[in-house]
LOKOLTI-260922 format. One record per residue: x, y, z of N, C-alpha, C, CB in turn. Coordinates in steps of 0.05 Angstrom, whole numbers, plus 5000, padded with zeros to 4 digits. Glycine has a CB too. Layout:
residues N
   n_px   n_py   n_pz   ca_px   ca_py   ca_pz   c_px   c_py   c_pz   cb_px   cb_py   cb_pz
      X      Y      Z       X       Y       Z      X      Y      Z       X       Y       Z
...
end
This chain:
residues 217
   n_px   n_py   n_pz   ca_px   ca_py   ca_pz   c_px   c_py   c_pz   cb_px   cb_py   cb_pz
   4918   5007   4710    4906    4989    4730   4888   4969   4717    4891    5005    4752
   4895   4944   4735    4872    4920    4713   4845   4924   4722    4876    4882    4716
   4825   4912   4706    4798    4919    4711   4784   4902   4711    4787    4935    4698
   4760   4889   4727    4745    4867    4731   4713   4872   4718    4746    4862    4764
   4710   4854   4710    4677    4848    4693   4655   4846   4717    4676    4811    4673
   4639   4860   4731    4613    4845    4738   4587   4844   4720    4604    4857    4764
   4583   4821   4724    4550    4824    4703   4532   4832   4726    4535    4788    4685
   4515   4843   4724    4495    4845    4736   4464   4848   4725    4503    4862    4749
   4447   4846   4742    4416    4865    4739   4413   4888   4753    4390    4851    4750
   4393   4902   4736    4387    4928    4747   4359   4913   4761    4383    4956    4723
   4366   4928   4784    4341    4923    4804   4318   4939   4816    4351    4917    4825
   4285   4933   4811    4265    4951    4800   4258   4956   4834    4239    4936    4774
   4273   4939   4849    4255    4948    4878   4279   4951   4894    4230    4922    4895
   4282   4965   4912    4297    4968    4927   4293   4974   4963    4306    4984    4912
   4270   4956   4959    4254    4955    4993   4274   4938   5014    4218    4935    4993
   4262   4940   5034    4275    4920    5056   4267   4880   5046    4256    4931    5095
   4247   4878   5034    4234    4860    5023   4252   4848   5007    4214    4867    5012
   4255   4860   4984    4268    4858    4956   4298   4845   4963    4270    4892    4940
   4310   4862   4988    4342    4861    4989   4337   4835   5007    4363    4891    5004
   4328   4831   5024    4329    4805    5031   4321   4783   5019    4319    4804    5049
   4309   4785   4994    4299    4767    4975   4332   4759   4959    4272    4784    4951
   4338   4782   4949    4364    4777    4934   4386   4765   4954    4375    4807    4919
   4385   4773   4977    4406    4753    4998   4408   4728   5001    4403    4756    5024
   4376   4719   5006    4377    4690    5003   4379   4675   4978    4356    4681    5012
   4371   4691   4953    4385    4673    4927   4418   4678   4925    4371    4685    4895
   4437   4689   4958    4467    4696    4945   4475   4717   4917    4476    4668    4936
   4457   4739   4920    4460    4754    4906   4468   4778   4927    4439    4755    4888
   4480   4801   4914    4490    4831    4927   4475   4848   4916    4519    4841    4921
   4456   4865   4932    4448    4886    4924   4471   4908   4923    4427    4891    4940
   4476   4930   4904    4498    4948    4899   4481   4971   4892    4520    4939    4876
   4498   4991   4897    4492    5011    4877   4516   5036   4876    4461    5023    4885
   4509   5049   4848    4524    5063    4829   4518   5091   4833    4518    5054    4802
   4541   5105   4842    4540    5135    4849   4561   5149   4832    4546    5141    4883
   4554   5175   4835    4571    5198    4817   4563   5200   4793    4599    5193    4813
   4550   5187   4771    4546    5186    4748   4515   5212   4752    4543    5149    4736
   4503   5214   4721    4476    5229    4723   4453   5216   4731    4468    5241    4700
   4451   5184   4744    4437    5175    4768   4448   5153   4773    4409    5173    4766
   4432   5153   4799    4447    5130    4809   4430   5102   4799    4449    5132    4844
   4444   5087   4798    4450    5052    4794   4439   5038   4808    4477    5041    4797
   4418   5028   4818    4416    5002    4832   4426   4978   4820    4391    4997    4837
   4434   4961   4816    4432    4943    4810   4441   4898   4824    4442    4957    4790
   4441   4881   4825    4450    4860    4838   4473   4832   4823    4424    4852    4847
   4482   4834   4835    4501    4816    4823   4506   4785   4841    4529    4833    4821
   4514   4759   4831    4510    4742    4840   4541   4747   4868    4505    4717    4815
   4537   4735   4886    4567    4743    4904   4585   4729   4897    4570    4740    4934
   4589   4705   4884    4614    4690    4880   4628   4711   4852    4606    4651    4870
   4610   4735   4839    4628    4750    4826   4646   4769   4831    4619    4758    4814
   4646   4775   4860    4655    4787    4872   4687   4773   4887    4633    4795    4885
   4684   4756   4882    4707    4741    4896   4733   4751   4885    4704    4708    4892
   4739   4757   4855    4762    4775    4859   4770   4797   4859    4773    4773    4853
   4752   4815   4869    4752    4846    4867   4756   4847   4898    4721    4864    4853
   4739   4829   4917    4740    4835    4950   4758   4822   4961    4718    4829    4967
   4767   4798   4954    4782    4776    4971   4805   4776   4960    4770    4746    4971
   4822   4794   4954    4853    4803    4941   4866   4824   4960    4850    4819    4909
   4889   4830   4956    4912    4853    4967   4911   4868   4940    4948    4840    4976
   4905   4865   4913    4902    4882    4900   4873   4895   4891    4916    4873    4883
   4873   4917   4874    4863    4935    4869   4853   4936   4846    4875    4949    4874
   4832   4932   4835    4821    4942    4804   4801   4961   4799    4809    4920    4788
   4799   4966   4769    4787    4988    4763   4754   4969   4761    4802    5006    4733
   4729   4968   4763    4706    4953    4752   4698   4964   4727    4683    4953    4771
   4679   4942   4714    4659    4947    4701   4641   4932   4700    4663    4951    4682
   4613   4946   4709    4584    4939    4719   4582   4934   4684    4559    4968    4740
   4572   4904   4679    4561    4902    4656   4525   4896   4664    4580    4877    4639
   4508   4913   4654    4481    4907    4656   4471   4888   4634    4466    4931    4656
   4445   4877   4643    4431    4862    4619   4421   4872   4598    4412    4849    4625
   4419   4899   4603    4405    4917    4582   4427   4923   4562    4391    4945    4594
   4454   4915   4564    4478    4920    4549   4490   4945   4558    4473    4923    4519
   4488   4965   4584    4502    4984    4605   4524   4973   4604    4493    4985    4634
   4545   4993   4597    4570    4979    4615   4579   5014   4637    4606    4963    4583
   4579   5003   4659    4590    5027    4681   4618   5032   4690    4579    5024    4708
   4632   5048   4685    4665    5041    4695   4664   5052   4722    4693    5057    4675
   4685   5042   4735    4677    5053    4770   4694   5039   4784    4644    5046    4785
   4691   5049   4805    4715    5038    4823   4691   5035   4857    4751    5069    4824
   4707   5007   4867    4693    5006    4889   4700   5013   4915    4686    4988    4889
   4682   5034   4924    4674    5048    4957   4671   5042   4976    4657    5057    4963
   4658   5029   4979    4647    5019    5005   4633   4989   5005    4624    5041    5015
   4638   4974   5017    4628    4947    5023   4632   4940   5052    4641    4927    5005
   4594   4924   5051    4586    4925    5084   4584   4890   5089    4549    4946    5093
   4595   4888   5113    4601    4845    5109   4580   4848   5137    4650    4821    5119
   4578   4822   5129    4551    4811    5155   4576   4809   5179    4528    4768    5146
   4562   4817   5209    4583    4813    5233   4594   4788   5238    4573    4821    5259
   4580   4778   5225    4580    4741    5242   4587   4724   5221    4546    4727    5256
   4580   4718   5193    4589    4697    5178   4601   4709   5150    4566    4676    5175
   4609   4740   5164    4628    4756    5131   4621   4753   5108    4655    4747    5123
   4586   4748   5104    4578    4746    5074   4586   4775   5067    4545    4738    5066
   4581   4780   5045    4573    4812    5040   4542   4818   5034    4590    4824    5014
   4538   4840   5050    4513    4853    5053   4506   4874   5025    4513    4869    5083
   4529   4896   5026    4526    4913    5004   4546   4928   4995    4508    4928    5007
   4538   4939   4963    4565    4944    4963   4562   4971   4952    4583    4923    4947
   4578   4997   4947    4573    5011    4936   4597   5023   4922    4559    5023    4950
   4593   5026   4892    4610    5048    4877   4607   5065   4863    4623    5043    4866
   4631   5078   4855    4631    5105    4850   4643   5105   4808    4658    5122    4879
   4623   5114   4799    4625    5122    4775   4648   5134   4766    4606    5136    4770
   4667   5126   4749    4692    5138    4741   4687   5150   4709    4717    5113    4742
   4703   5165   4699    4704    5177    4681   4738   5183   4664    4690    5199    4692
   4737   5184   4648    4766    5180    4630   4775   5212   4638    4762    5173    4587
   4766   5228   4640    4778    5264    4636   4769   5267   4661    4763    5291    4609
   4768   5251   4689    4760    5264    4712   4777   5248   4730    4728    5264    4717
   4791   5267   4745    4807    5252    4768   4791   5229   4788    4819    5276    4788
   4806   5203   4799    4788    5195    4818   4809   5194   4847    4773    5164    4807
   4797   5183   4874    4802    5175    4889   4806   5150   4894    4794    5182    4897
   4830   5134   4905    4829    5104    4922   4842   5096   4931    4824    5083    4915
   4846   5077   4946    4871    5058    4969   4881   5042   4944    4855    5031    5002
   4910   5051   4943    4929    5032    4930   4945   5019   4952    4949    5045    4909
   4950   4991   4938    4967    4975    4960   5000   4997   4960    4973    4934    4946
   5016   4986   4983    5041    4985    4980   5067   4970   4985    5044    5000    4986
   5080   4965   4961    5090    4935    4950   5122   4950   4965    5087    4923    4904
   5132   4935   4988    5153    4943    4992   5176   4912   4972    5153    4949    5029
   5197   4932   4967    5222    4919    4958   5253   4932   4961    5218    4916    4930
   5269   4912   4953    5288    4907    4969   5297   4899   4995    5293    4918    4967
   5319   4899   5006    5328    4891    5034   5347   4904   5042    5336    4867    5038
   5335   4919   5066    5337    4942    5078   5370   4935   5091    5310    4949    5101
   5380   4956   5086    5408    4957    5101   5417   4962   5135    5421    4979    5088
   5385   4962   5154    5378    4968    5178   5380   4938   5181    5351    4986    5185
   5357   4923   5173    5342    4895    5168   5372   4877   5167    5319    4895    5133
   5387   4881   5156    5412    4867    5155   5434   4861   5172    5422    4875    5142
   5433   4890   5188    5440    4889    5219   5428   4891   5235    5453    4902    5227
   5400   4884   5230    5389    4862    5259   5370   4883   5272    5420    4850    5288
   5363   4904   5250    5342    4920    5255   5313   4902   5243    5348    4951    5239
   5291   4918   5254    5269    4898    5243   5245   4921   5229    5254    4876    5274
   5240   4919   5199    5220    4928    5185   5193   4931   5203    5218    4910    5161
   5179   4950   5196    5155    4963    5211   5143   4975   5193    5159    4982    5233
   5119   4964   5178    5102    4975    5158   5080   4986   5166    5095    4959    5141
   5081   5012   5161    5067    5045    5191   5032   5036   5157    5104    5113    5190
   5041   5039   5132    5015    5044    5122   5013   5023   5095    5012    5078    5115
   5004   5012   5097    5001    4982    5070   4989   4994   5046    4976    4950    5080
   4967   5006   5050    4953    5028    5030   4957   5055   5032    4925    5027    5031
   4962   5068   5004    4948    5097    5012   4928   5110   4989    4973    5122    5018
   4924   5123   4993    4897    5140    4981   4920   5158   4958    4874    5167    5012
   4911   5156   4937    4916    5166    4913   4894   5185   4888    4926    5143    4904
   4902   5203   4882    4879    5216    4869   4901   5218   4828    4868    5258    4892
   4891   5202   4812    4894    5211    4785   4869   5194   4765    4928    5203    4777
   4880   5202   4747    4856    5206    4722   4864   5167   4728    4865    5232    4679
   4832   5159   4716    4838    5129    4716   4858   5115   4694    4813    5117    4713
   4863   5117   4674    4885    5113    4662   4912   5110   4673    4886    5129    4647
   4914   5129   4698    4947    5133    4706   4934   5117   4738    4965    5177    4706
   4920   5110   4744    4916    5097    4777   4942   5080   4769    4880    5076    4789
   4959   5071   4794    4980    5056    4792   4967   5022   4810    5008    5076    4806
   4974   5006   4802    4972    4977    4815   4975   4979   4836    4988    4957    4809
   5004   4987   4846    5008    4985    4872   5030   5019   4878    5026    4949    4879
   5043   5017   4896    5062    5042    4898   5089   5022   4911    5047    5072    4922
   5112   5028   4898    5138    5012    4903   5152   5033   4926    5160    5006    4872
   5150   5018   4942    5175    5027    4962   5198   5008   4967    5165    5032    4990
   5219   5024   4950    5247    5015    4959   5271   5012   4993    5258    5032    4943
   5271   5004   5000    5277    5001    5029   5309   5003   5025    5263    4970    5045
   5318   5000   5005    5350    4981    5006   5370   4999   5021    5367    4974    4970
   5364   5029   5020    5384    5041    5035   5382   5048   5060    5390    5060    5025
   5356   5034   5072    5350    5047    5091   5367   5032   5120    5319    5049    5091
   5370   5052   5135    5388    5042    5163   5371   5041   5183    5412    5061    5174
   5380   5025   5203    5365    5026    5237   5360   5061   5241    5393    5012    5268
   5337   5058   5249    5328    5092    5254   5309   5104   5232    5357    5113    5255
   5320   5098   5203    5310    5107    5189   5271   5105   5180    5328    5102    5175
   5264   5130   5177    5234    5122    5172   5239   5127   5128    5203    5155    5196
   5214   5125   5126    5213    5129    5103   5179   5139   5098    5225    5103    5091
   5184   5170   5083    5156    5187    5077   5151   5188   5058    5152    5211    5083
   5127   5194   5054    5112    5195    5024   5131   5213   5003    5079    5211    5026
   5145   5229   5017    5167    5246    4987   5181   5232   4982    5187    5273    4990
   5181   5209   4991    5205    5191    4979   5193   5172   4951    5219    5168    5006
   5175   5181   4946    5159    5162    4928   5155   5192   4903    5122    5144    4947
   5164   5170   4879    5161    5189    4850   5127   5185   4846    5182    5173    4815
   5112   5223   4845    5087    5222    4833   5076   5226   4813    5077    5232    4840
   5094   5226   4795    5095    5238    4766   5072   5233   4758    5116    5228    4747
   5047   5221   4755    5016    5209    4740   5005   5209   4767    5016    5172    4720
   5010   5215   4792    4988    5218    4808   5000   5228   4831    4971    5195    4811
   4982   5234   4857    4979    5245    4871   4983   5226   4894    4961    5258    4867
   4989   5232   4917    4986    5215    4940   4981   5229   4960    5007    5198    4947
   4951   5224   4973    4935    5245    4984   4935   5245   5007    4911    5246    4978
   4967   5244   5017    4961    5245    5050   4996   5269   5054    4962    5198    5071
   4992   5281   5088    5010    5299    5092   5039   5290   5086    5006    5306    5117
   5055   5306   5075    5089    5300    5070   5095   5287   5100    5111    5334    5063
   5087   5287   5118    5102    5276    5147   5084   5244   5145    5093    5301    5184
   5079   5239   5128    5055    5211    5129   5082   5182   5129    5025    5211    5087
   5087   5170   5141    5105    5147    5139   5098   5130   5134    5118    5140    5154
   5116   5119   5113    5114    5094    5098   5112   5074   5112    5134    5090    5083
   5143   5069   5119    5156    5055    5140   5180   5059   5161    5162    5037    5128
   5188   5046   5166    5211    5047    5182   5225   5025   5198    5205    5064    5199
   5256   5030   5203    5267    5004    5206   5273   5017   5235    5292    4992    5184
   5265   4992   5257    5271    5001    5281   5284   4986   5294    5254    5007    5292
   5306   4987   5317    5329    4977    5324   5313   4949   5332    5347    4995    5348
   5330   4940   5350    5327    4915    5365   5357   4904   5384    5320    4893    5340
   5347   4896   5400    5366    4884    5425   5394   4873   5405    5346    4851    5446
   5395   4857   5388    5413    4847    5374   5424   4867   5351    5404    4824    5366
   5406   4889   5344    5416    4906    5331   5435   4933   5348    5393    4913    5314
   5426   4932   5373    5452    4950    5381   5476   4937   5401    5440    4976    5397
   5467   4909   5398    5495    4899    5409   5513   4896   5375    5490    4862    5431
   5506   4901   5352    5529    4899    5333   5536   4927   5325    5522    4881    5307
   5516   4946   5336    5525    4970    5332   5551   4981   5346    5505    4984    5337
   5544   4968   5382    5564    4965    5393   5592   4952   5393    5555    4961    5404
   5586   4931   5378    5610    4921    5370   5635   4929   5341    5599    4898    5368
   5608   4940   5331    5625    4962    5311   5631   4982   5317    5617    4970    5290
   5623   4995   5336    5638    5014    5350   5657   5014   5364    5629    5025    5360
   5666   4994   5380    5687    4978    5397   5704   4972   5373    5676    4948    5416
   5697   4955   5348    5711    4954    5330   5736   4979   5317    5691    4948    5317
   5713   5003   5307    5735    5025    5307   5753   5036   5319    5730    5039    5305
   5741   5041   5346    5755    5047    5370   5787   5029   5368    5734    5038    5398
   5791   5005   5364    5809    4989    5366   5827   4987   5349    5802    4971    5370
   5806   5005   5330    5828    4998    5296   5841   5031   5306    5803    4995    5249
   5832   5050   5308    5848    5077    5316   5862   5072   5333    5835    5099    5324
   5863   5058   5362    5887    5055    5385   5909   5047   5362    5880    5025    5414
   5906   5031   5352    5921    5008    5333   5941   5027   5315    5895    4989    5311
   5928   5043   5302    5935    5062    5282   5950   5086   5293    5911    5071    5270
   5938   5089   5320    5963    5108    5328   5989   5094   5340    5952    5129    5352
   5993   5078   5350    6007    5072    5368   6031   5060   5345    5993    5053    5390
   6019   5043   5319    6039    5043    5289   6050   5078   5287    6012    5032    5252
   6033   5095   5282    6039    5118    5288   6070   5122   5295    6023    5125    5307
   6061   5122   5320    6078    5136    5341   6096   5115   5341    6066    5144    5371
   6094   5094   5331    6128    5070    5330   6145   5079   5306    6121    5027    5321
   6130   5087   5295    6133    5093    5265   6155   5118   5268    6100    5102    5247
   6143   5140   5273    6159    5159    5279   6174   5164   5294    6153    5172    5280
   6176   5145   5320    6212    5137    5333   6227   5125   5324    6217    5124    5353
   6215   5103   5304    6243    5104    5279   6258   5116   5269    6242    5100    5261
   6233   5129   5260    6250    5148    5234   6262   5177   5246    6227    5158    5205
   6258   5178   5283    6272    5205    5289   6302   5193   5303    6250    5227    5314
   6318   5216   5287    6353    5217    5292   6361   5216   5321    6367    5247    5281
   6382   5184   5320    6389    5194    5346   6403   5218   5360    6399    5177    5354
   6398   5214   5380    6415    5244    5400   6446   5229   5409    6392    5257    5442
   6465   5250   5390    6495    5246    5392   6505   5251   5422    6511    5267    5370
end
């Protein structure tokens, strides 16, 4: 998984005072959990712009002024109701020999064989929650659609876990391709279709074999 730089400061106050001080200079108060203490520290918000404002996913590193560097992944972030600054943010301390938790995107591909006859794609979960060592976190998770038909759903066993985990129930759905008005009038019509090719086939049949039976002397 790729991994993003924040610089930051460690921050000596952490009052109601302090955090509104750092708001109006456009800074983020944060802080750093899981490690053997926690992290305050602030970062300017335009550094944040590609860790929050993406469909993808990275691993961080809190670089401090004191020369800290924190690896971690981010938890929780709180946006103002009204003009979506960000208020705060909080993450979680990662470790090389320790499994983590997080929302990976999911990158669907191909073109579904439902989708083709006039069924219409329905994406039930965009992220899911994945637990492996940070080394093996994956970018995104690929779901292949190409074989799928009208009706068909598609569940998390359908996805290879080999380097990690995907932390939700085997009945958890991916997706699914679901009919539509124009998809069962061609269903219908391929079924009228067969139907016509068998009348067809018997009736060669049955001409077929009054040929070839002997007349009566």
């Amino acid at each position: 998984m790729k991994s993003i730089t924040i610089n930051g400061s460690k921050r000596e106050s952490v009052g109601k005072v302090a955090t509104k001080a750092l708001r109006n200079a456009e800074k983020v108060p944060c802080v750093v959990y899981g490690g053997e203490e926690t992290i305050h520290f602030s970062a300017d918000e335009i550094a944040f712009k590609d860790l929050v404002y993406t469909p993808d996913v990275h691993t961080v590193v809190i670089a401090l002024e004191d020369g800290t560097k924190i690896d971690c992944v981010l938890q929780d972030i709180q946006f103002h109701p009204v003009n979506d600054k960000i208020l705060h943010i909080d993450f979680y301390q990662i470790f090389d020999d320790k499994p983590v938790m997080m929302e990976v995107p999911v990158r669907i591909v191909g073109n579904a064989r439902g989708v083709r006859n006039g069924g219409v794609l329905r994406v039930v979960n965009r992220k899911l929650r994945v637990k492996a060592l940070p080394k093996d976190l994956p970018d995104f998770i690929e779901a292949d659609i190409t074989e799928m038909r009208i009706g068909n759903k598609m569940y998390i066993t359908a996805i290879d876990q080999e380097n990690f985990k995907i932390m939700h129930g085997d009945n958890t759905v991916i997706c699914q391709v679901r009919t539509s008005r124009t998809a069962i009038a061609d269903v219908e019509e391929e079924e009228e279709g067969d139907e016509a090719e068998g009348e067809e086939g018997e009736t060669a049949a049955a001409e077929g074999a009054a040929e070839q039976a002997p007349a009566e002397e």
